[in-house]
Each structure stands twice: as structure tokens, then as C-alpha cells.
C-alpha positions as CSV (number, residue, x, y, z in Angstrom):
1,X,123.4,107.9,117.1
2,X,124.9,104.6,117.1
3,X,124.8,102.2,120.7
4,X,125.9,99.1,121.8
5,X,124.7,97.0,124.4
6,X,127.4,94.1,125.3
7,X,126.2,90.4,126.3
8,X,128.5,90.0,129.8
9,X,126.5,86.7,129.7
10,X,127.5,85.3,126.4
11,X,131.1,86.9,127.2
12,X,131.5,85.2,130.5
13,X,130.5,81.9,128.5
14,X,133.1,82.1,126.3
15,X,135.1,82.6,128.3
16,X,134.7,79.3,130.2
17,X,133.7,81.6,133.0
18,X,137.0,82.7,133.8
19,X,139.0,86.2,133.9
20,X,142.1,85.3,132.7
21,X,142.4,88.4,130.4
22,X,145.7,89.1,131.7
23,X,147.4,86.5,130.5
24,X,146.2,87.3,127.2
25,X,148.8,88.3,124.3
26,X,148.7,91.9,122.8
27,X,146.8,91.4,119.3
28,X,148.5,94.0,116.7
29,X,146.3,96.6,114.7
30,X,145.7,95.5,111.6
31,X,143.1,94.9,108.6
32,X,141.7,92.1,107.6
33,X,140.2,91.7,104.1
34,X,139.2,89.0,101.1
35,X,138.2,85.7,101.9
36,X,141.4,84.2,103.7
37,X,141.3,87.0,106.5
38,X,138.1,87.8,106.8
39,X,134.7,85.5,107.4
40,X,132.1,87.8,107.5
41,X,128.2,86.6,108.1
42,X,125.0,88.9,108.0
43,X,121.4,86.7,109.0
44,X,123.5,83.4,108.0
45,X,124.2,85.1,104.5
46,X,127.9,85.3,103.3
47,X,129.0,89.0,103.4
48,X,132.1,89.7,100.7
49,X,133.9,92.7,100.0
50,X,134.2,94.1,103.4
51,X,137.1,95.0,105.4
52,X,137.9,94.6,109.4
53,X,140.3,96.7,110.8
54,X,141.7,95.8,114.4
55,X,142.7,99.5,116.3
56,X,143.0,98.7,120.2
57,X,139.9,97.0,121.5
58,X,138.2,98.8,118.2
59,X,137.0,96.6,115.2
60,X,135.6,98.9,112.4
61,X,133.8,97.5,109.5
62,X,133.6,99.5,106.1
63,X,134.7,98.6,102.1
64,X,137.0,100.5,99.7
65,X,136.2,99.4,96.0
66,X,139.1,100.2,93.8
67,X,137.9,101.0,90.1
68,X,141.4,99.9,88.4
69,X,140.9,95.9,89.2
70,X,137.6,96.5,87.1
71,X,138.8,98.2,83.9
72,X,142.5,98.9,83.3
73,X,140.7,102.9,81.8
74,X,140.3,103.2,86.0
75,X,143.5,102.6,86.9
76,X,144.9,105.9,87.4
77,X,141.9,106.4,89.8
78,X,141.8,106.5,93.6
79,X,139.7,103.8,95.6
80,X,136.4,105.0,97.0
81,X,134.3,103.8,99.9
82,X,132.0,101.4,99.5
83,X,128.5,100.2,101.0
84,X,129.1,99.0,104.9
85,X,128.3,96.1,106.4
86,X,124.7,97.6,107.8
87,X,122.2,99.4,105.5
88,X,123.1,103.2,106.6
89,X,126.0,102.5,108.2
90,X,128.8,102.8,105.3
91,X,131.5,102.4,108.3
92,X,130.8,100.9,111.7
93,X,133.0,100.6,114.4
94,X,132.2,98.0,117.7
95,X,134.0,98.1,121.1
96,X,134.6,94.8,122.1
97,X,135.3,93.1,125.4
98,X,137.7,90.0,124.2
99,X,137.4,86.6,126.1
100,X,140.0,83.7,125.9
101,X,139.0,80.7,123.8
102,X,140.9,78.0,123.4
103,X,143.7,79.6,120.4
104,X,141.7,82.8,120.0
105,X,139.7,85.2,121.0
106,X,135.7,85.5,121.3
107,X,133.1,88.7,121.3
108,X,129.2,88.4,121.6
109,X,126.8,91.2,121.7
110,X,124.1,93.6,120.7
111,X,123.8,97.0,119.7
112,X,121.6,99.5,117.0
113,X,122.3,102.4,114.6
114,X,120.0,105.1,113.4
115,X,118.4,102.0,111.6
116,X,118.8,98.7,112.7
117,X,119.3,96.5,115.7
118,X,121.2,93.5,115.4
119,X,123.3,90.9,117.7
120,X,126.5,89.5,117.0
121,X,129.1,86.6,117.3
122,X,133.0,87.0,116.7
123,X,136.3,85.0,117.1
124,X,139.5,87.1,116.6
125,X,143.0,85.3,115.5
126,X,146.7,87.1,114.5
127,X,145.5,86.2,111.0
128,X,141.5,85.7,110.8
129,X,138.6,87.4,112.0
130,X,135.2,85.6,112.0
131,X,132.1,87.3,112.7
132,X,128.8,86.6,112.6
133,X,126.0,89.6,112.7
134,X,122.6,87.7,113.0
135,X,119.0,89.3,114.5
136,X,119.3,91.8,112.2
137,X,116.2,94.0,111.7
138,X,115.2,97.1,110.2
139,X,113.9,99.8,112.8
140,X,111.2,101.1,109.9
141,X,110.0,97.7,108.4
142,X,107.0,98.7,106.6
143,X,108.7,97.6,103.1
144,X,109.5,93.9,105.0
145,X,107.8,91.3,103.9
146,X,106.6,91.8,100.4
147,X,107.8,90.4,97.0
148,X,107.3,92.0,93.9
149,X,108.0,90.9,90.0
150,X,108.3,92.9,86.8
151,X,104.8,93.9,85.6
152,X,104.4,92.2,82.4
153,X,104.6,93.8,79.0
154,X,101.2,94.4,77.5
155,X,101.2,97.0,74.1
156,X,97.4,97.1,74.0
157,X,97.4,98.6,77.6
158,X,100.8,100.0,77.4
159,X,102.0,98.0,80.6
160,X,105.7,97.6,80.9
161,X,108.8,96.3,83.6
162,X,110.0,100.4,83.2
163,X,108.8,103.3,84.9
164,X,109.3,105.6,82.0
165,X,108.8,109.5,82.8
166,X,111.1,111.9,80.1
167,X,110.0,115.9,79.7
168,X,111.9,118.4,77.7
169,X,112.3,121.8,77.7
170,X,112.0,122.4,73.6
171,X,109.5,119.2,72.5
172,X,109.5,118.1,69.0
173,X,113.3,117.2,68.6
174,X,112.6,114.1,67.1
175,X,112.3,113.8,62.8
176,X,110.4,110.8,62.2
177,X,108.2,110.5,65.2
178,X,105.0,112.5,65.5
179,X,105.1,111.1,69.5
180,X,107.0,112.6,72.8
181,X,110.3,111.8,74.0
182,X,109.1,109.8,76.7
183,X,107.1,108.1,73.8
184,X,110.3,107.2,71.8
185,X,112.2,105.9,74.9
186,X,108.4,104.0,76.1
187,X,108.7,102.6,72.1
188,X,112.2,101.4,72.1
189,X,112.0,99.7,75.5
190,X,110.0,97.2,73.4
191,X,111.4,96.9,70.1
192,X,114.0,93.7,69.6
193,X,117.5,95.6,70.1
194,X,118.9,93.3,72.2
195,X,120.9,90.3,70.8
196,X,119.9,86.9,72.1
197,X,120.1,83.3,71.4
198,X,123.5,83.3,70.3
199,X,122.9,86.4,68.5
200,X,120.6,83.8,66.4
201,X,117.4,86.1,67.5
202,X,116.4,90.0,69.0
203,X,114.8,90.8,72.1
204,X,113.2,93.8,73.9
205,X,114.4,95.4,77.0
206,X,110.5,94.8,78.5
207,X,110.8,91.1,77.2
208,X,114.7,90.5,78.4
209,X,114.0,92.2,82.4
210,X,110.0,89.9,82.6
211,X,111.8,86.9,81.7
212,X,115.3,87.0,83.4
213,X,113.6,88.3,86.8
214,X,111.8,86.3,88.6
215,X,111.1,88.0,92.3
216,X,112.0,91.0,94.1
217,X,111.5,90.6,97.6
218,X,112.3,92.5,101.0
219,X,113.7,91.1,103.5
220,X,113.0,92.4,107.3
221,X,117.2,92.4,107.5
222,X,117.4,94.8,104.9
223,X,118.5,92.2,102.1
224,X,116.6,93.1,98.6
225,X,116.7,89.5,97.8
226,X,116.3,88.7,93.9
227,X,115.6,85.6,91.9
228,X,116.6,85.8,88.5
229,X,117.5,83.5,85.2
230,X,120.8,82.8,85.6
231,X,122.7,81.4,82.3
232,X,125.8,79.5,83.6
233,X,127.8,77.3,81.8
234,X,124.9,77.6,79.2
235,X,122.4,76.4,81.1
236,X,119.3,78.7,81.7
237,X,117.6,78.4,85.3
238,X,116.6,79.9,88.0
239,X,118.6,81.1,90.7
240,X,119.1,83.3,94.2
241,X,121.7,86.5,93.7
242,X,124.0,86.6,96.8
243,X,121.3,87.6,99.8
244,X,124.1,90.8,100.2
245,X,124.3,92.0,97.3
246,X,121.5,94.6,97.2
247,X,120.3,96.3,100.5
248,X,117.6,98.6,101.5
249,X,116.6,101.2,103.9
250,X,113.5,103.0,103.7
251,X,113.4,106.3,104.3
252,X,110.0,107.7,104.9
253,X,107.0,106.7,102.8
254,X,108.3,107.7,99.6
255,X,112.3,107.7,99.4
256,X,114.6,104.3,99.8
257,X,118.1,104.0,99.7
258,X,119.2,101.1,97.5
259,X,123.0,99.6,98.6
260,X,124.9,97.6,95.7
261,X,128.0,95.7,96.9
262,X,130.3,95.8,94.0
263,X,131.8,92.3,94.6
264,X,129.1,90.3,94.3
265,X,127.8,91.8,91.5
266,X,131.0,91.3,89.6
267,X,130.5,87.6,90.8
268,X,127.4,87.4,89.2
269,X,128.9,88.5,86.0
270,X,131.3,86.3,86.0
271,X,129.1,83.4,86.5
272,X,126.6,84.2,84.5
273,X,130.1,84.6,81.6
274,X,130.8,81.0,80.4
275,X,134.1,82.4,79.2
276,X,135.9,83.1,82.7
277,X,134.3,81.4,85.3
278,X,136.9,82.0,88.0
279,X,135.9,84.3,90.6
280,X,138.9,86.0,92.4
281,X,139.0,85.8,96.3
282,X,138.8,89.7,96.7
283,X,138.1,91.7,93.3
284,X,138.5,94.9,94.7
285,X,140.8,96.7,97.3
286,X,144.0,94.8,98.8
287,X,146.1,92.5,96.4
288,X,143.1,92.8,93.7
289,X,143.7,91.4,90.4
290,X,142.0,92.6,87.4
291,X,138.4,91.6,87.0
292,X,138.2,90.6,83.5
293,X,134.7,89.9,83.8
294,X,134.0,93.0,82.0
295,X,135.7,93.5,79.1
296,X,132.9,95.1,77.1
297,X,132.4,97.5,79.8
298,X,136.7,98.3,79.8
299,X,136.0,99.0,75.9
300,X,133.8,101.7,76.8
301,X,135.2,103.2,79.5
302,X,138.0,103.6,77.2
303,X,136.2,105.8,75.2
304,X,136.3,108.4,77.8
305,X,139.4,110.9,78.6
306,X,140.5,110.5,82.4
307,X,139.6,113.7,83.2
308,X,135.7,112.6,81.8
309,X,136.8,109.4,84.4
310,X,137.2,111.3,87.7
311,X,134.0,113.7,86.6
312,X,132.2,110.3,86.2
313,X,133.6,108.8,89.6
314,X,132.8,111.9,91.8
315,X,129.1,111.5,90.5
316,X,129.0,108.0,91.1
317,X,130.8,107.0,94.4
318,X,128.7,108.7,96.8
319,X,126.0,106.0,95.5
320,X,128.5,103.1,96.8
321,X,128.4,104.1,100.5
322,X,125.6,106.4,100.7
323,X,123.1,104.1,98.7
324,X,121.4,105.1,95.4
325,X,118.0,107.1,96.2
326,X,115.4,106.0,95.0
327,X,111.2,107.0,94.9
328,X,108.5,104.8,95.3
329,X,105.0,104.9,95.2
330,X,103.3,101.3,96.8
331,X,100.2,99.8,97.3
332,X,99.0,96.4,97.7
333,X,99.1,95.3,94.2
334,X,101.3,97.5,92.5
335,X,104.8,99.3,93.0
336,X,106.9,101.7,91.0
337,X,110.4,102.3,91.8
338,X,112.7,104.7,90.0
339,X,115.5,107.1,90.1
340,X,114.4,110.8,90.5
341,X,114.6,113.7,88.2
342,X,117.6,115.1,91.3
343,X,119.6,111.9,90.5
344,X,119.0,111.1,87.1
345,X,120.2,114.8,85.8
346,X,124.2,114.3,87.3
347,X,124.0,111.0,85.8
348,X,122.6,112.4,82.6
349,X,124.9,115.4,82.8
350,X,128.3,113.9,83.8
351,X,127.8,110.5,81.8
352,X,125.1,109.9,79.5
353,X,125.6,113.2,77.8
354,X,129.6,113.0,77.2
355,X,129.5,109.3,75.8
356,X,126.3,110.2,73.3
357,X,128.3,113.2,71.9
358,X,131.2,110.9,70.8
359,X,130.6,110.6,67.1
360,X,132.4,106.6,67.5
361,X,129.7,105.9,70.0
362,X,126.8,107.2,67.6
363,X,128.0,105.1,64.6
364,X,128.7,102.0,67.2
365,X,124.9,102.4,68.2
366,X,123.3,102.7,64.5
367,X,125.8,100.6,62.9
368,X,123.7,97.8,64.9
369,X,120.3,99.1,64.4
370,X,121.0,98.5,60.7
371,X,122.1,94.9,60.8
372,X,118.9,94.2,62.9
373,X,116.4,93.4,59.8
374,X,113.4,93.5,62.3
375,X,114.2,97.3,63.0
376,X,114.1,98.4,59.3
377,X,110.6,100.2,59.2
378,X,111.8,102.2,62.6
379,X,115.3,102.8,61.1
380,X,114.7,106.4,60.5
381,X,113.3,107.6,64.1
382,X,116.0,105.4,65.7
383,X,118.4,106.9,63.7
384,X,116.9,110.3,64.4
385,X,116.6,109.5,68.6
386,X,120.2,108.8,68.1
387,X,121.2,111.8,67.1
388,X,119.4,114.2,68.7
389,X,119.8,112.3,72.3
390,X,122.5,114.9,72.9
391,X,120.4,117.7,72.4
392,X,117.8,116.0,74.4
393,X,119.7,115.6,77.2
394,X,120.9,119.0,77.5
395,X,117.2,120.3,77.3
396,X,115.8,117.5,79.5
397,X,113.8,119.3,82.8
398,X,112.5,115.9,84.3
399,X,113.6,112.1,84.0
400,X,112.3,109.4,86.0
401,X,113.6,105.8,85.0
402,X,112.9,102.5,87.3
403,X,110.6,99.6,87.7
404,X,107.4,98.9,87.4
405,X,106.5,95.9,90.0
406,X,102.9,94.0,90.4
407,X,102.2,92.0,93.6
408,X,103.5,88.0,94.2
């Protein structure tokens, strides 16, 4: 149950001491989104994508992400919620004593959810609202504190960046391959599939996710703060994601809910894309303009029938405002962190299923196996993996796919 505690104090200051609230002008209800309207602040870290709507002496703050400025194949689709501005909060609304200052008005506080506590800071205009939530801590911060990096790929020992755990109900669907599924899947994550270089060279997905990330590390406010390569304007170095852009919130000693906001991480694509550097003010919701950051994704999506779409959107929005589950297992060396069998199967089911079974897609994937000369002498089990993936998916009774992390 959600409290708040106000500051009469801080108020008062503010207020230059004095109650002249009744001089004050009516403000309208109204919402305040994208960067012009809205500065938002969370532990001295921009906040983006968020929304501030004004109801009364009410200021509720939640996020809408509309698919259709992303790909023009999500068009025709509704706008979902999105991930709040506090971890397990995806909409929170604060009851605010205003106080004259100068041309606009001021709010200072405290308060907690379910989850955190946290002060805040505010100033309130017809056409801007700044607010600054700062103090922010985690009620259950046993995850706080540590940092974590890919474990590094070793064949002899078979130590990998990917928790890997695939069981079937009918084993031996793959020609070619004398090993399990989860063997074939353990196999390709480290066999050069991935174009790099220019497309001069290949790499492994174990190679490309130890050498692009750096540092996982988690913050006491519930920022997952990462430290990756970053590529812009061709230049490879080292740089900080946006603090808000992934959040967490532990839930028990096992199960954490990881919170992606969608408009930073479109950000990042589109610095880390030479070709279209310009980031819009507000890629999603209100007066959002296509974000062409994406276009290979927009191909894909295209490849699915609307009615695939919305099966694929009710599976997936929950995850925006409700956080993606996750399992871990921790100790002071070592961490693994994957999706569960109970979320990998809609996600298998609804999306990883429908797109295998489109012959275009299957001769799109082997069509680039073949032109990669370093894959010839596993051309045939890739080829088999391929097309039996369908088959496997259908018959698949446990999947487990995440991180493996080692101590910084």
C-alpha cells in the first residue's frame, strides 16, 4: 500500500514562508509528456519516456509506449502501458500541497510504495513540470551493491556469457548431431554467425556479449546500470547506458523483476547507428514520429500477419509495466540470470514458433549460413537445427535462456 509523508518544512520554505495560496491561479488538468513538458529526474539521472498528468491537486506518473512510431507493421496497434517511474510502481499518483514561487509553483516531500522510499522535489508551470525524485532506495536491497560481467567463454571448460537450459519431450530431432538440443543451441552460441568488422569478419554470440559488455551493476535505487562498447560515429569505446533504462526489483531470493524503458533503448540504437543519429524528443506516445532506428527490425515484423501482431503484443506488454521475471541463482563469485521455463514457453509459443515456420524466414537464416565459409563443416547440423526448430519448439517441456555473470 502506497504512503506519502509531506515535508510542511520544505513546503513552508518555498513558499517564502507565506500562505498566500489564495491568491493562486487555478492550474488546468492536463498531461505533460516528451522533453519540452516534462523534466523528469530519478537519483540525479535523467528519466525519459514518462508522462505527468495534472488532475486537481493529483500528479500521476506512468508511460504509454505506442508500437506504430517503432515499425510502420505496428501501426494499426493500440498503445500499451509502459514501465513507471518507480520499480513496481507502473503508475504512481502523489497528492501535492502546491506553494507559490516566484512564476510557478513548488512541491517537496517523501513517501514509499510496496518497494521503495524516496523524497522528492517539483516546480509546476501552465506548460512544464519539473520534478526531481532523489533518496531513492530499494526496501529489499540485498542485490545492491554488486557488479557483475559476462563470464568469459572457455570451450575446454565449456564456460560461456549464456545460461543455456533446452529439454524436449521427443529427443533426437536433430540429423547431423549425435548431441542434445541444449547441445546444438550451447554449440551455436559459439560458432562465428554474427557479421562484424564491416561484414569483413564473423563472430560468436559468447565472443560479441564478453566483449561489448563491460559491467552489470545494481544500484541501491533500483537502476541496473550497464557499461558496454558503444560504436558511435565508428568509434568503438566504452560507455554508460542511460542510468534508467533498466530497473530492478527483487522479489524474494530467487525471482527479480527486470524494467526496460523503451525510449532509451531506442536511443541507444540510434546512437550506436552511424546512419541516423538524431534522436527524436519523445519516440513513443504524444506527437511521436516514426523511429527509424530500426528498420531491420520493421522488415521482420513485416513478415507477420496483424492478427500474429496483436497475439505477439498481448504476450509482450504485460513485460513493459509489470517487468520481465526473471530467476537467479547468486553467490559471491558467480550469478546466473535467466528467463524461466513459465516465460520462455508464451514467448516461444506466440513468437519464436510462428516466425520459424515461415519458409522466407528459414531460407533468410540458411541462405547466410552458406555464405559464411567458416561454417561449412557444420553446414549440415545448422541446416538440420534450422529446420527442425519448429518441431522443437512445439515439443520443448523446459527452456531457460539468460546470463551467466562472474564477480567484479
Amino acid at each position: 500500500m502506497k504512503k506519502l509523508y509531506l515535508l510542511p518544512f520544505a513546503v513552508l520554505l518555498l513558499a517564502g514562508c507565506e500562505d498566500n495560496t489564495e491568491s493562486l491561479p487555478t492550474l488546468s488538468d492536463k498531461t505533460y509528456e516528451g522533453l519540452s513538458e516534462l523534466s523528469l529526474i530519478y537519483d540525479e539521472a535523467p528519466m525519459v519516456g514518462k508522462s505527468a498528468t495534472l488532475s486537481g491537486d493529483v500528479l500521476t506518473f506512468d508511460s504509454k509506449v505506442d508500437f506504430g512510431s517503432f515499425s510502420e507493421a505496428l501501426k494499426a496497434l493500440p498503445p500499451v502501458p509502459g514501465p513507471g517511474v518507480l520499480p513496481g510502481s507502473p503508475s504512481l499518483s502523489l497528492k501535492l500541497a502546491f506553494a507559490p514561487n516566484k512564476d510557478k509553483y513548488s512541491m517537496a516531500g517523501s513517501g514509499e510504495t510496496d518497494f521503495v522510499t524516496y523524497s522528492y522535489l517539483g516546480s509546476l508551470t501552465e506548460s512544464k513540470v519539473d520534478f526531481n525524485f532523489y533518496n531513492v532506495r530499494l526496501k529489499d536491497a540485498h542485490m545492491a551493491g554488486r557488479a557483475w560481467k559476462p563470464t568469459p567463454v572457455n570451450l575446454q571448460t565449456g564456460a560461456s556469457p549464456f545460461h543455456i537450459v533446452w529439454e524436449t519431450s521427443q529427443p533426437g530431432l536433430l540429423e547431423y548431431f549425435d548431441g542434445s538440443i541444449e547441445d546444438a543451441i550451447k554449440l551455436l552460441a559459439t560458432l562465428p554467425l554474427i557479421p562484424a568488422y564491416n561484414n569483413t569478419a564473423y563472430m560468436s554470440a559468447s565472443q560479441m556479449i564478453s566483449s561489448a559488455v563491460q559491467a552489470l551493476a545494481f544500484n541501491p535505487d533500483g537502476n541496473l546500470v550497464v557499461t558496454y562498447l558503444q560504436t558511435a560515429n565508428g568509434a568503438a569505446q566504452f560507455a554508460q547506458a542511460p542510468l534508467c533504462m533498466l530497473q530492478y526489483l527483487p522479489q524474494g531470493e530467487s525471482t527479480v523483476r527486470i524494467y526496460i524503458n523503451p525510449t532509451d533503448l531506442v536511443s541507444q540504437i540510434l546512437i550506436n547507428n552511424t546512419n541516423k543519429p538524431n534522436i527524436p524528443e519523445h519516440p513513443f506516445g504524444k506527437s511521436a514520429t516514426r523511429a527509424d532506428a530500426s528498420d531491420g527490425i520493421g522488415s521482420l515484423l513485416e513478415l507477420f500477419t496483424p492478427e500474429e501482431l496483436e497475439v505477439i503484443l498481448a504476450n509482450a506488454a504485460p513485460l513493459l509495466s509489470q517487468g520481465i521475471p526473471m530467476q537467479y541463482t547468486m553467490n559471491s563469485s558467480s550469478m546466473e540470470l535467466y528467463l524461466p521455463t513459465e516465460v520462455m514457453m508464451p514467448i516461444i509459443k506466440g513468437i519464436i514458433i510462428p516466425l520459424l515456420s515461415k519458409p522466407e524466414v528459414q531460407q533468410m537464416l540458411i541462405a547466410r549460413v552458406e555464405q559464411n565459409v567458416s561454417l561449412q563443416p557444420y553446414l549440415p547440423m545448422i541446416k538440420g537445427l534450422l529446420l527442425a526448430l519448429p518441431l522443437i519448439m512445439e515439443t520443448t517441456t523446459k527452456a531457460e535462456i539468460g546470463l551467466s555473470l562472474t564477480a567484479i
